[in-house]
N, CA, C and O atoms as a MOPAC input file, in Angstrom:
PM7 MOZYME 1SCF
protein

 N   -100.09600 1    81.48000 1    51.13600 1
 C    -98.73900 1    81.96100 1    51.22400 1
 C    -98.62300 1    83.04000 1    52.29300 1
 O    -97.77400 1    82.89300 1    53.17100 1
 N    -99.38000 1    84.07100 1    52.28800 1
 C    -99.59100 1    85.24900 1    53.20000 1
 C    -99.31100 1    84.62300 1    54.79600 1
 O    -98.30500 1    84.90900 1    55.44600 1
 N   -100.39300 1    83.72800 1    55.27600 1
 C   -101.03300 1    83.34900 1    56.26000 1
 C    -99.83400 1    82.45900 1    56.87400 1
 O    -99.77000 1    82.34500 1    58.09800 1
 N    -98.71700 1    81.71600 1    55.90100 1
 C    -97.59500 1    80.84300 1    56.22800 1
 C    -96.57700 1    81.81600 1    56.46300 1
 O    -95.62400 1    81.32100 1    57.06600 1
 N    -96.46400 1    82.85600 1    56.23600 1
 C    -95.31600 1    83.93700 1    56.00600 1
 C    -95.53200 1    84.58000 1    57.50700 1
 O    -94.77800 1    85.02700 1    58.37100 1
 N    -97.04400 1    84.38300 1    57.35900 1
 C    -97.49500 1    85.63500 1    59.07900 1
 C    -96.80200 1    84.70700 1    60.37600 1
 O    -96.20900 1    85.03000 1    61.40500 1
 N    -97.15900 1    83.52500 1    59.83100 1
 C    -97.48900 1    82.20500 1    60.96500 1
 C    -95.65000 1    82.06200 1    61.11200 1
 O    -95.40500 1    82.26200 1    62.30200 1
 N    -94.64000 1    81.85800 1    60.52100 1
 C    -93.46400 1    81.53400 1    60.92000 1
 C    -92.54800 1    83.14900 1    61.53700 1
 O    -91.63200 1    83.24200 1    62.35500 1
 N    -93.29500 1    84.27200 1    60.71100 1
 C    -92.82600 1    85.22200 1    61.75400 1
 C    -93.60700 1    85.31500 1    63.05800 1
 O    -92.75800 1    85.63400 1    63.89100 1
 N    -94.78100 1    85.20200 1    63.66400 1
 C    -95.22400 1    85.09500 1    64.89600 1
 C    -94.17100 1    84.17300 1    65.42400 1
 O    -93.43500 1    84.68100 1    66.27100 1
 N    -94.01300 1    83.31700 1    65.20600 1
 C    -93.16000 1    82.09200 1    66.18200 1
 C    -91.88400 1    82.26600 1    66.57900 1
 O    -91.41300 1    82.04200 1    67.69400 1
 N    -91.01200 1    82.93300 1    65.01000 1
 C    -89.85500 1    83.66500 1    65.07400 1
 C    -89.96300 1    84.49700 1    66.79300 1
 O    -89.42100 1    84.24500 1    67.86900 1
 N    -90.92100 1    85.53200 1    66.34900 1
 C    -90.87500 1    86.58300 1    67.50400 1
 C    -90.74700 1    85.73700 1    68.46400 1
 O    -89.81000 1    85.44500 1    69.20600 1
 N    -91.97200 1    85.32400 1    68.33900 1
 C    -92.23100 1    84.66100 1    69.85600 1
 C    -91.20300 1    84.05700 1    70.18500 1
 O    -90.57500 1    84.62100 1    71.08100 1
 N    -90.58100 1    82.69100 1    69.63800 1
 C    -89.20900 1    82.05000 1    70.42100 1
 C    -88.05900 1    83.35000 1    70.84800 1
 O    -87.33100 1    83.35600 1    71.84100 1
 N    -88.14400 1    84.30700 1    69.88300 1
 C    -86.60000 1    84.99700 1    70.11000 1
 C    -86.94600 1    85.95500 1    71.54500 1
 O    -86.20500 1    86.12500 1    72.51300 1
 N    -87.93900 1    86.34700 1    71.37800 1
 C    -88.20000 1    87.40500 1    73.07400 1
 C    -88.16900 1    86.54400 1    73.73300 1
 O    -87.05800 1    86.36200 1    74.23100 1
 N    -89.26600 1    85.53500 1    74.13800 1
 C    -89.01700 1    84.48300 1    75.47200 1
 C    -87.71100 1    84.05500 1    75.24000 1
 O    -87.07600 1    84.86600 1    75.91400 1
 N    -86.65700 1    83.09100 1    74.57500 1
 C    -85.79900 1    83.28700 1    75.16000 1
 C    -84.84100 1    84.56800 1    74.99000 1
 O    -83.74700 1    84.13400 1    75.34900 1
 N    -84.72200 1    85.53000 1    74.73600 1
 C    -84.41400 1    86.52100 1    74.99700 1
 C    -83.94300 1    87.18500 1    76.08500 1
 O    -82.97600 1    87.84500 1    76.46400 1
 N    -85.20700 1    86.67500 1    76.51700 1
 C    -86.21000 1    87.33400 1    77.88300 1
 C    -85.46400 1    86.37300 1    78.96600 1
 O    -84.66500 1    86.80500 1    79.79600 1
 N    -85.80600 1    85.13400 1    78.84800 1
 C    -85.47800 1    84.39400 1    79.96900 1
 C    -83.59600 1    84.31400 1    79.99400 1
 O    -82.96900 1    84.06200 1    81.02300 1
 N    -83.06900 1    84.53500 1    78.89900 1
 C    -81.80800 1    84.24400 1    78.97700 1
 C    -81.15300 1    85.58700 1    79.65200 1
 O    -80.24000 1    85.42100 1    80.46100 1
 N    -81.44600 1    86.46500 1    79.44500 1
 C    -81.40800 1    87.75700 1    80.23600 1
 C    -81.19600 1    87.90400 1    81.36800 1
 O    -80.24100 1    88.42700 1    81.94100 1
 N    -82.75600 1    87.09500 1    82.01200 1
 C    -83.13700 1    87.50600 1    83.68500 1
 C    -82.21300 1    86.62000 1    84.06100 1
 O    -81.34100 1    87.01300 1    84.83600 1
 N    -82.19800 1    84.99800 1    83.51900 1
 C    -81.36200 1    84.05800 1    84.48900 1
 C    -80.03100 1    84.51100 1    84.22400 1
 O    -79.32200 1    84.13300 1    85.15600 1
 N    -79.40100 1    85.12000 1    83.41500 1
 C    -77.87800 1    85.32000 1    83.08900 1
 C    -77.86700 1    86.39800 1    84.08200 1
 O    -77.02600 1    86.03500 1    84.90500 1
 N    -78.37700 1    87.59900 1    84.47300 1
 C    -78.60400 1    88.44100 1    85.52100 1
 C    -78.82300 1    87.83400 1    86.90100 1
 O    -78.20500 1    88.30500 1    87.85600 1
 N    -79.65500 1    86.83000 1    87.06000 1
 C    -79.77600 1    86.31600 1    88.28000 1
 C    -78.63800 1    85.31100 1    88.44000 1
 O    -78.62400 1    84.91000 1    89.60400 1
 N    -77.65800 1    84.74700 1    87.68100 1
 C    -76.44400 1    84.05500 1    88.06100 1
 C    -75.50100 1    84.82700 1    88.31300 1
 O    -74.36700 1    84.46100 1    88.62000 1
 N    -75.86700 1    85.92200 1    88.21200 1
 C    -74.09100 1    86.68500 1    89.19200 1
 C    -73.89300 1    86.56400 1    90.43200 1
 O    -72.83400 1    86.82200 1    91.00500 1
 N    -75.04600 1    86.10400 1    91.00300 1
 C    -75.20200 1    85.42000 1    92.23200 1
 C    -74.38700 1    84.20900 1    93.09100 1
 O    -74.11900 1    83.84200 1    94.23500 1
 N    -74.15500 1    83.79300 1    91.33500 1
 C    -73.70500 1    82.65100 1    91.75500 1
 C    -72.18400 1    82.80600 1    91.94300 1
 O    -71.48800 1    82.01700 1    92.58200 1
 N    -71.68500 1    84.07300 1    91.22400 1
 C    -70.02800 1    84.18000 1    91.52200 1
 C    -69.78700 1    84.54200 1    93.11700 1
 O    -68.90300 1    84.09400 1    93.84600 1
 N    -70.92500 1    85.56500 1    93.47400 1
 C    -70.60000 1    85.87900 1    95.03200 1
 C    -71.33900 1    84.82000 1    96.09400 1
 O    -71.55300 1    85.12500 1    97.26700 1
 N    -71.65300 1    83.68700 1    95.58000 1
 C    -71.74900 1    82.35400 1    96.31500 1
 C    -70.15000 1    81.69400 1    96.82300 1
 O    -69.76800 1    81.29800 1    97.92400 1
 N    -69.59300 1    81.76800 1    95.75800 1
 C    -68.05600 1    81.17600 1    96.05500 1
 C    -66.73500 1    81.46900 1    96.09100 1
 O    -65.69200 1    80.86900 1    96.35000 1
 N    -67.31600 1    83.39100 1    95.50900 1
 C    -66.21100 1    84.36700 1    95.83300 1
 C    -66.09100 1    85.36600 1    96.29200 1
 O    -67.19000 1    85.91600 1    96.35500 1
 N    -64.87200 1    86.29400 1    96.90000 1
 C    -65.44100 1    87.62800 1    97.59200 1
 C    -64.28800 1    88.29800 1    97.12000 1
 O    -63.33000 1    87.91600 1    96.44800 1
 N    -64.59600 1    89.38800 1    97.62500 1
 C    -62.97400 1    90.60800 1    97.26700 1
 C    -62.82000 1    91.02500 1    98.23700 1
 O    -63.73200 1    90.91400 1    99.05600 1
 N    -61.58600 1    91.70700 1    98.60400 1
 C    -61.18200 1    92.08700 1    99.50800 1
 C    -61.91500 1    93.59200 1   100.12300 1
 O    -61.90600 1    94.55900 1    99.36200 1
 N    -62.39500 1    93.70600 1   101.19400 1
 C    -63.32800 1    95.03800 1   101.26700 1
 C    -62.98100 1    95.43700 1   103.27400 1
 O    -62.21300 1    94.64900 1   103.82600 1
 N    -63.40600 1    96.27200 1   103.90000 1
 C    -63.76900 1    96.18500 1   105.04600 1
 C    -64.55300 1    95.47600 1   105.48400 1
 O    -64.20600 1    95.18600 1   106.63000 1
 N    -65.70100 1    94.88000 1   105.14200 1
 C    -66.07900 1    93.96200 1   105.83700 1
 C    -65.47800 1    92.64700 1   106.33800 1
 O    -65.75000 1    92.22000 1   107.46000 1
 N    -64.52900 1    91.91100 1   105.36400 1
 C    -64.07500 1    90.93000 1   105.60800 1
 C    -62.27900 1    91.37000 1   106.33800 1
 O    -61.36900 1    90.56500 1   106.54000 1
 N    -62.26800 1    92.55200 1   106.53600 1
 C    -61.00200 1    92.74300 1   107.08200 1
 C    -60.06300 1    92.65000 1   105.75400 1
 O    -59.11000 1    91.88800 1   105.92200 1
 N    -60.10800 1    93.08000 1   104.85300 1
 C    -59.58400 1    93.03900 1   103.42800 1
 C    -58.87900 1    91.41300 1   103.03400 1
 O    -57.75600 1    91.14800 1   102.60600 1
 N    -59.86700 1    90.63400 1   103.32300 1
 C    -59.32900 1    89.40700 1   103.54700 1
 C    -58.99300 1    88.34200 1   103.78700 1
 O    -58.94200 1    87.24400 1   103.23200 1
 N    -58.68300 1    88.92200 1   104.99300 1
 C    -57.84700 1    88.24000 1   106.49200 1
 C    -58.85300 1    87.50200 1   106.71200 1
 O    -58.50500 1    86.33800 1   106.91000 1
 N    -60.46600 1    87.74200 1   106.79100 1
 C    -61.54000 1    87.46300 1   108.00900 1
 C    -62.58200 1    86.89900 1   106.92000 1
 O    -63.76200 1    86.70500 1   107.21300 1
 N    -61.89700 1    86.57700 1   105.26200 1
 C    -63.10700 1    85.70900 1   104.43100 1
 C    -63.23300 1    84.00000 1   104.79900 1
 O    -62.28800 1    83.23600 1   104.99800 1
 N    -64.50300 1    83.71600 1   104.81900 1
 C    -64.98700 1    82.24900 1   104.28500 1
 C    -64.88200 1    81.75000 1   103.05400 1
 O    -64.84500 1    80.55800 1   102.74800 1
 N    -64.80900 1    83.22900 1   101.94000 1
 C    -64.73100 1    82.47400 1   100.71800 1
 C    -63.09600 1    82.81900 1   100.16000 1
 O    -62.18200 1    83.21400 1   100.88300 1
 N    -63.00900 1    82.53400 1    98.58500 1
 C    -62.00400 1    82.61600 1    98.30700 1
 C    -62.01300 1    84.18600 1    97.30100 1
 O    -62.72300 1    84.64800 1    96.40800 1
 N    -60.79300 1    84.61900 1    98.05500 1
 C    -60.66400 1    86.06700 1    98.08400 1
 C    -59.96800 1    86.55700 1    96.52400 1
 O    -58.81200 1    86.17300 1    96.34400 1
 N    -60.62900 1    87.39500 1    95.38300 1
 C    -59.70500 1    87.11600 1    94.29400 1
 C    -59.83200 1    89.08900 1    94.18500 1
 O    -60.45000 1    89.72700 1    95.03700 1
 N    -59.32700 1    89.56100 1    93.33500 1
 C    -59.29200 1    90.94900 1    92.66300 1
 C    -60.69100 1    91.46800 1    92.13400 1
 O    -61.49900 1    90.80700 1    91.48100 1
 N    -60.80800 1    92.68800 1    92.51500 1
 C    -62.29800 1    93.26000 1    92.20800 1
 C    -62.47700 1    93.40100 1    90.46800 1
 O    -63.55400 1    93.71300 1    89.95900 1
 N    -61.35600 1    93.14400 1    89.75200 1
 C    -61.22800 1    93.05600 1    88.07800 1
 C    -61.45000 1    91.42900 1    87.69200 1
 O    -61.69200 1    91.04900 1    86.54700 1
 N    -61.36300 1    90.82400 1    88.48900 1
 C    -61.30200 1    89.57300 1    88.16700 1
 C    -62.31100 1    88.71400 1    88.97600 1
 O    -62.45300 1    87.49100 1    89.02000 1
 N    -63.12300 1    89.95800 1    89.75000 1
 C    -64.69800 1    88.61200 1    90.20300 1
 C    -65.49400 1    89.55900 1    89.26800 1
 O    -66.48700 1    88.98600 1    88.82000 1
 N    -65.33700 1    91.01600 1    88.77800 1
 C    -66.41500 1    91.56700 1    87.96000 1
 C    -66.14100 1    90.66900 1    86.19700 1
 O    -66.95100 1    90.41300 1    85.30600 1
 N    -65.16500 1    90.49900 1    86.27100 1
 C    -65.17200 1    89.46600 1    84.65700 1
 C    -65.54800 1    88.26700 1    84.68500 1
 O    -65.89000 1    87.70100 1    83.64600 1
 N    -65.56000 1    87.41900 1    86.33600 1
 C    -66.14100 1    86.49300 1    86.34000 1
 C    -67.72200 1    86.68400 1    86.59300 1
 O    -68.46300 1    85.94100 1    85.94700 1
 N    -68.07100 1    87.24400 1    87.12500 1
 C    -69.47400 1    87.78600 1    86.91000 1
 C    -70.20400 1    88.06500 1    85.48200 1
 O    -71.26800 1    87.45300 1    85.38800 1
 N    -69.83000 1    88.93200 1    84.24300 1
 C    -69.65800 1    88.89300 1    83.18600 1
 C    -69.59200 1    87.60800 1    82.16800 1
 O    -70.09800 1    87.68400 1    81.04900 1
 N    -68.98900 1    86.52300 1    82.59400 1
 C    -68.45300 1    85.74000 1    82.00400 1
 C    -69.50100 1    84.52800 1    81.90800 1
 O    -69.94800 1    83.97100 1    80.90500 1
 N    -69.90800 1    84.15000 1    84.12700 1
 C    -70.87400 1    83.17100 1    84.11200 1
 C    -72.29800 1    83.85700 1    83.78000 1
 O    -73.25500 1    83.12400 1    83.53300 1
 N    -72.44700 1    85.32300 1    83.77400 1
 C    -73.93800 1    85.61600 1    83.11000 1
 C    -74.14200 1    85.64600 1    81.45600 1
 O    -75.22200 1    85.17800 1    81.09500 1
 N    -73.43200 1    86.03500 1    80.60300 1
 C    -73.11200 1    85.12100 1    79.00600 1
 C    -73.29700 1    84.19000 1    79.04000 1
 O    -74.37500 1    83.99600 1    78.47800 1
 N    -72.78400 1    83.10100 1    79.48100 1
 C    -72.59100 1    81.92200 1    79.49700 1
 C    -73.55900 1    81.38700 1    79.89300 1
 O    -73.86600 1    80.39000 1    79.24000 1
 N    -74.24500 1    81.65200 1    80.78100 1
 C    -75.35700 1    80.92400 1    81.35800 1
 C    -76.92300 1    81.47900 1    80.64200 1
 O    -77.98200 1    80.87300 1    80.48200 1
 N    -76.55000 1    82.76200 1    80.34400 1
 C    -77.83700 1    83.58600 1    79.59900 1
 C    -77.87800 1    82.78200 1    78.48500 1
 O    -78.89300 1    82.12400 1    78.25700 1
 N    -76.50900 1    82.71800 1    77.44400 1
 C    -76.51400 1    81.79000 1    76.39700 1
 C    -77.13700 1    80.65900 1    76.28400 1
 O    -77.84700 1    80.34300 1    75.32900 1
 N    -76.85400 1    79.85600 1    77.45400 1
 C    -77.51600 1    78.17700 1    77.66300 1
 C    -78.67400 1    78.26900 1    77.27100 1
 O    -79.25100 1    77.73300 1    76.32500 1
 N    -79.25300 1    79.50700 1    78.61000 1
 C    -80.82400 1    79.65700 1    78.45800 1
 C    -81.43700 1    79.42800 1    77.37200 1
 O    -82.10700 1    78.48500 1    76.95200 1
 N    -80.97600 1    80.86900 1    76.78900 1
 C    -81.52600 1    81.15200 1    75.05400 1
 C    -81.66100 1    79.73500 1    74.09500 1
 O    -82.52700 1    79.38100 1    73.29500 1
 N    -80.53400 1    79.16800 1    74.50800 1
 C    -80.39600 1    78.15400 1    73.08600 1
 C    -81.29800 1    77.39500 1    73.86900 1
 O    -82.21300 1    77.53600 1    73.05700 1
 N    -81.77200 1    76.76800 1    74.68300 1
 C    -82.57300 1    75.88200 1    75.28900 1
 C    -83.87200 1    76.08800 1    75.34700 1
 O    -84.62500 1    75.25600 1    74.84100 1
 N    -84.32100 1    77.11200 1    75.90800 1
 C    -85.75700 1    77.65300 1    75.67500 1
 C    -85.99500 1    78.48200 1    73.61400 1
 O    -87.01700 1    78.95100 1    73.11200 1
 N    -84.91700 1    78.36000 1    73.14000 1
 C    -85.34700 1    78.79900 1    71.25800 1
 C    -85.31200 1    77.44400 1    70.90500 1
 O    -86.01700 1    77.32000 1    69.90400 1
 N    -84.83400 1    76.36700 1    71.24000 1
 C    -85.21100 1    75.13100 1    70.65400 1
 C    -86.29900 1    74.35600 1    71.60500 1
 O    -87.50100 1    74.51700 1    71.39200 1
 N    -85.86400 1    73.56700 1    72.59000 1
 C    -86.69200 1    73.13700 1    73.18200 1
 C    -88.65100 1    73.62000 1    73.42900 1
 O    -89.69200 1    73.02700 1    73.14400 1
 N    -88.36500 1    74.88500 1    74.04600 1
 C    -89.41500 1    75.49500 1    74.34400 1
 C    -90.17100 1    75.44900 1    72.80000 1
 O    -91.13800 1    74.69600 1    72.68300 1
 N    -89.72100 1    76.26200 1    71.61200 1
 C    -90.13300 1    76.28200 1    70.72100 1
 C    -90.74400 1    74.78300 1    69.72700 1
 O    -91.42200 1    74.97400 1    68.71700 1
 N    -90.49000 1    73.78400 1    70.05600 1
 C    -91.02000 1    72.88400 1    69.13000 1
 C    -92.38100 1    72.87900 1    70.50300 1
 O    -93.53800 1    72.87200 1    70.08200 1
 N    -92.21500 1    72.88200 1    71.72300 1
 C    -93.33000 1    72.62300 1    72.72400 1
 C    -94.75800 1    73.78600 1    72.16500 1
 O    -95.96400 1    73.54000 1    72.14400 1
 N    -94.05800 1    74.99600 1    71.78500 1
 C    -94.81000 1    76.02500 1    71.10200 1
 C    -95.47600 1    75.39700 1    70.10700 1
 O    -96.65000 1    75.18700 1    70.41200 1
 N    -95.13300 1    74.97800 1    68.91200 1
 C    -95.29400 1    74.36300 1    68.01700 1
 C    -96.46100 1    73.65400 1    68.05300 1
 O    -97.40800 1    74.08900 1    67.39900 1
 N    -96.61700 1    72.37200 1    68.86100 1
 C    -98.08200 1    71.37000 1    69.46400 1
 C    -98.72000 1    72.34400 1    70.21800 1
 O    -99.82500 1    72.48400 1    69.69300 1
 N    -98.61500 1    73.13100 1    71.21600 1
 C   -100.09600 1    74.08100 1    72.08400 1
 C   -100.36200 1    75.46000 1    70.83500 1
 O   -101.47300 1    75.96900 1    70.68600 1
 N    -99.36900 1    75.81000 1    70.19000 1
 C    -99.61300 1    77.13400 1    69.32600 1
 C   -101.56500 1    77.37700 1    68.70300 1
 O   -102.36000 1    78.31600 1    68.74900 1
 N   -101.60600 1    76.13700 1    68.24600 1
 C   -103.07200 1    76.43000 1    67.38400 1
 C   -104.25300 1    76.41300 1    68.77900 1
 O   -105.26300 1    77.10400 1    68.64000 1
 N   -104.08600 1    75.65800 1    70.01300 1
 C   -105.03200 1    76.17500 1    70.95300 1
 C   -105.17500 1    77.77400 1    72.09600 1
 O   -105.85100 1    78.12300 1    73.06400 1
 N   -104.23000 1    78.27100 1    71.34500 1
 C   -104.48800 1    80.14800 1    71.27000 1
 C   -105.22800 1    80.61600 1    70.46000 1
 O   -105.09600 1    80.57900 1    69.23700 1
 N   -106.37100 1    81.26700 1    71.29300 1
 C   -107.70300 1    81.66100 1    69.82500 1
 C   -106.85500 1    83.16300 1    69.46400 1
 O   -107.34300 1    83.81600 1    68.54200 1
 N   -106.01400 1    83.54700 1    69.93000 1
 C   -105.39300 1    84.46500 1    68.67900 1
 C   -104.78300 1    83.95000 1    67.43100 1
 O   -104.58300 1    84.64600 1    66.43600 1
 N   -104.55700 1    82.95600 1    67.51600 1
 C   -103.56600 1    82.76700 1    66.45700 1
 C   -104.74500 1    81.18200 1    65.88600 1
 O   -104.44400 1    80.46900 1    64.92900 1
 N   -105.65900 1    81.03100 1    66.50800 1
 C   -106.71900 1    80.12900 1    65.53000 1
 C   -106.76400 1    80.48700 1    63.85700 1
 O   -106.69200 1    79.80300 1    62.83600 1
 N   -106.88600 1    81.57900 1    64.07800 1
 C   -107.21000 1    81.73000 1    62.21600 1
 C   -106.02300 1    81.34800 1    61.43600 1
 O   -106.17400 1    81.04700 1    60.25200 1
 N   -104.93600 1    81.33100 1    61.94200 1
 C   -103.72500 1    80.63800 1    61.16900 1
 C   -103.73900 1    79.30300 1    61.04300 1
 O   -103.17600 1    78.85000 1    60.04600 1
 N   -104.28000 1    78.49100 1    61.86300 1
 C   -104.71500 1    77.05200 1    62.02000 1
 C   -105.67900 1    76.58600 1    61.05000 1
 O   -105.49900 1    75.50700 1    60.48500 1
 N   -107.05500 1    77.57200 1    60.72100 1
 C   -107.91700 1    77.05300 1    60.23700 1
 C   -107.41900 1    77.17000 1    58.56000 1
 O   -107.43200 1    76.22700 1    57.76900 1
 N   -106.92500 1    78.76700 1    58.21300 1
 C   -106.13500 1    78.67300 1    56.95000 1
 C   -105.35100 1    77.54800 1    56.44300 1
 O   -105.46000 1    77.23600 1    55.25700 1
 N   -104.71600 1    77.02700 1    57.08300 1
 C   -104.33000 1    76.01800 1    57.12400 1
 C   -104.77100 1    74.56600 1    56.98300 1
 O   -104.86400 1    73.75800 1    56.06000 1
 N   -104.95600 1    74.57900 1    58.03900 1
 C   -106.07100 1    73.52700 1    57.54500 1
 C   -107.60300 1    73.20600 1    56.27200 1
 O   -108.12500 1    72.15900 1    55.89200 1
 N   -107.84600 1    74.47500 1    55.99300 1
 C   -108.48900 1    74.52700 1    54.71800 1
 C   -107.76300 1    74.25100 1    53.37900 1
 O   -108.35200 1    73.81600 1    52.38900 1
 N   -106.04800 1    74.61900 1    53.43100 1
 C   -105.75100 1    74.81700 1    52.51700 1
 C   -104.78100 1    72.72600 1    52.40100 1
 O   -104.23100 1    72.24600 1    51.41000 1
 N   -104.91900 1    72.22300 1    53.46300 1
 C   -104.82200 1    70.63300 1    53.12800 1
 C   -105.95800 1    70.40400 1    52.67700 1
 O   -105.71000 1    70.18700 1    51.49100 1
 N   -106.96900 1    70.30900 1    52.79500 1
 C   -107.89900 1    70.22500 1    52.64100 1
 C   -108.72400 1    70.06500 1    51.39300 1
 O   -109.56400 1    69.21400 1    51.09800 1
 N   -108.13500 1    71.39500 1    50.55700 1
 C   -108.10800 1    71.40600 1    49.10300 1
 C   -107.05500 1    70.50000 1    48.28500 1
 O   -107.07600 1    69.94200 1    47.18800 1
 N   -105.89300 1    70.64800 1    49.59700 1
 C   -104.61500 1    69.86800 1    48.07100 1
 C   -104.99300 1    68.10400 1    48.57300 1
 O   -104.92000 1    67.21600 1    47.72300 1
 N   -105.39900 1    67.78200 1    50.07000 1
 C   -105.63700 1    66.42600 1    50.10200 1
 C   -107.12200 1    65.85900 1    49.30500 1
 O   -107.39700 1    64.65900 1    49.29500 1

């Protein structure tokens, strides 16, 4: 019982920081993607006049910024806490830290098979 209790909180952790983690950096690294296809009006572009992209309000590319890093951090998370995590699941017992949870385990089919 102990050893099953240890073993589903390790995994817990583990899925929730990695994606955590990764939903974070990539939701941070997609704000990138708003000033890929939008700009605000500033001196550089001649407040404007002199953009390539499409020119919107400095309240309304910082909420779109906001908006696609949630959104995209979100994806992450849910994708790497499921996906990633069942992949965890099959390599987990060839980590010799976490071997002794394997072998408990496996001793304890062992007895009931």
């Amino acid at each position: 019982m102990k050893s099953r209790v240890a073993r589903k909180f390790v995994e817990y952790v583990c899925n929730n920081y990695i994606g955590n983690f990764l939903g974070f950096a990539i939701g941070m690294a997609s704000t990138r993607l708003v000033s890929h296809f939008f700009t605000t009006r500033s001196i550089r572009n001649l407040w404007g006049l002199a953009a390539h992209k499409t020119v919107v309000d400095k309240h309304t590319y910082s909420t779109m910024e906001w908006v696609i890093s949630i959104v995209i951090g979100f994806l992450v998370f849910e994708i790497v806490s499921k996906w990633l995590g069942k992949k965890m699941n099959e390599i987990f017992p060839k980590y010799k830290l976490t071997r002794w949870m394997v072998e408990e385990e496996e001793k304890k089919k062992e007895v009931v098979g």
